[in-house]
DOZATI-395910 format. One record per residue: x, y, z of N, C-alpha, C in turn; residue in three letters. Coordinates in pm, whole numbers, padded with zeros to 5 digits, always signed. Layout:
# DOZATI-395910
XYZXYZXYZALA
...
This chain:
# DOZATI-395910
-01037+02233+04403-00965+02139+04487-01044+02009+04495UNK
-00990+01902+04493-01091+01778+04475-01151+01743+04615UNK
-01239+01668+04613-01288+01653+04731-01362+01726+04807UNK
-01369+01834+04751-01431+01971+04774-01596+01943+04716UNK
-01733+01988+04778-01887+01972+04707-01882+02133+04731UNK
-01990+02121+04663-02095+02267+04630-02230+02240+04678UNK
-02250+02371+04733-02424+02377+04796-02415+02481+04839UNK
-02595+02466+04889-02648+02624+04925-02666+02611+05088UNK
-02617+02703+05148-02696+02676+05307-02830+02685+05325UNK
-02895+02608+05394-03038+02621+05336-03103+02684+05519UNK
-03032+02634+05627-03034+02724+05727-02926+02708+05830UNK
-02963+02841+05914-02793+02904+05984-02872+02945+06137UNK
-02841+02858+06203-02880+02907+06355-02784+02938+06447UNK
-02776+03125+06442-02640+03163+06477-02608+03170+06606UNK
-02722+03179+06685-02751+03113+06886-02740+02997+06919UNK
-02773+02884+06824-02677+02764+06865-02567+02727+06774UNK
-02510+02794+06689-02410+02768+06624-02364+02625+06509UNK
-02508+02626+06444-02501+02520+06355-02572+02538+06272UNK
-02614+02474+06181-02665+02471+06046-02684+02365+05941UNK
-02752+02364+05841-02770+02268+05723-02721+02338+05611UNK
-02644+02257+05518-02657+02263+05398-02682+02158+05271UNK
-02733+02190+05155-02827+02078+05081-02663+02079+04962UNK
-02622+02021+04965-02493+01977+04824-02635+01990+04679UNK
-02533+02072+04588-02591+02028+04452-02614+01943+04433UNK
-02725+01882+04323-02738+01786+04297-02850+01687+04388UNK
-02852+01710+04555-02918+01655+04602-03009+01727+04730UNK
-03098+01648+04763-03218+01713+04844-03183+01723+04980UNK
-03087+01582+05048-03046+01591+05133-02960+01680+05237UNK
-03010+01702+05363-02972+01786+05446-02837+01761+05514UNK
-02716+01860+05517-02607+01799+05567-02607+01920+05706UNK
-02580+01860+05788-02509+01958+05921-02434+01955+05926UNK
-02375+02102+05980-02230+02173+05983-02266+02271+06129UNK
-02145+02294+06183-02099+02318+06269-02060+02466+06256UNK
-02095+02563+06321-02052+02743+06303-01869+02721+06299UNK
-01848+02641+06386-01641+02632+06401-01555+02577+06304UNK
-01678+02514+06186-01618+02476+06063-01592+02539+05964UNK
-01717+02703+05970-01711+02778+05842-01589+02862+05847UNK
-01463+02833+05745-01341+02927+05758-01369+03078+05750UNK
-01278+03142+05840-01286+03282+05838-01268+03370+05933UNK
-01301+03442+05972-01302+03538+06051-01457+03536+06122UNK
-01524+03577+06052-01668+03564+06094-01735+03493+06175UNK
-01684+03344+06068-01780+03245+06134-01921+03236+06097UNK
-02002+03310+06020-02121+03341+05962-02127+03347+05845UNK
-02246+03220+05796-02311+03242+05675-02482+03273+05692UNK
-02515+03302+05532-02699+03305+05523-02781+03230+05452UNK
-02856+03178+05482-02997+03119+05406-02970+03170+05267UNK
-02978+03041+05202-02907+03074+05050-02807+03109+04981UNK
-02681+03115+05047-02564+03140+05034-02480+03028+04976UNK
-02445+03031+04850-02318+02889+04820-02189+02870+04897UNK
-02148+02748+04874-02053+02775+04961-01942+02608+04936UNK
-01838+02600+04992-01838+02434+04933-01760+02413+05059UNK
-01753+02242+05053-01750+02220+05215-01635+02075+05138UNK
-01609+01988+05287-01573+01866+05245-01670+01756+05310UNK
-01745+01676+05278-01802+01573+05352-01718+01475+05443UNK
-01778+01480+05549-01681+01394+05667-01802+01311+05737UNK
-01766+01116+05703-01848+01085+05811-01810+01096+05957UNK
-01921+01176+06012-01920+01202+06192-01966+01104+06249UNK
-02056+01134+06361-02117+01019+06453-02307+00939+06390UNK
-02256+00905+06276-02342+00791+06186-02433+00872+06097UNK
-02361+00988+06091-02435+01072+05986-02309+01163+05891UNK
-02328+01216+05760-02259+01296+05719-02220+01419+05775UNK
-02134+01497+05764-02120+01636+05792-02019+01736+05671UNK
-02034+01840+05731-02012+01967+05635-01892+01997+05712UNK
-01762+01977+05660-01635+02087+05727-01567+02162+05624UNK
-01485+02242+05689-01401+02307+05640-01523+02405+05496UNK
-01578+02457+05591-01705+02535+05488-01630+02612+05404UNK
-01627+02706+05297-01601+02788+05260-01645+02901+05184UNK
-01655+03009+05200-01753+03089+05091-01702+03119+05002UNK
């Protein structure tokens, strides 16, 4: 689907309900939100791929619509 990146979660803090992930290709850290990853769950892990859409938020990038 276009518009769609690829990356790894690089960490998942499931007591406050957020996280980073690094997009292929680059070093940079994106935050995402636990209410973004689609599913049932709601839970991913440290090292897990996954692809997201980039959305600028409040003056930084973000990770939505996660997907595994």
């Amino acid at each position: 689907m276009e518009g769609r990146s690829k990356g790894f979660v690089q960490s998942f803090n499931r007591r406050g309900g957020y996280g980073f992930v690094v997009p292929v290709g680059s070093e940079e850290q994106v935050y995402f939100s636990a209410e973004d990853i689609e599913g049932a769950e709601r839970t991913v892990s440290e090292g897990q791929q996954v692809s997201f859409v980039l959305v600028l938020g409040d003056g930084r990038f973000e990770a939505k619509e996660i997907r595994l």
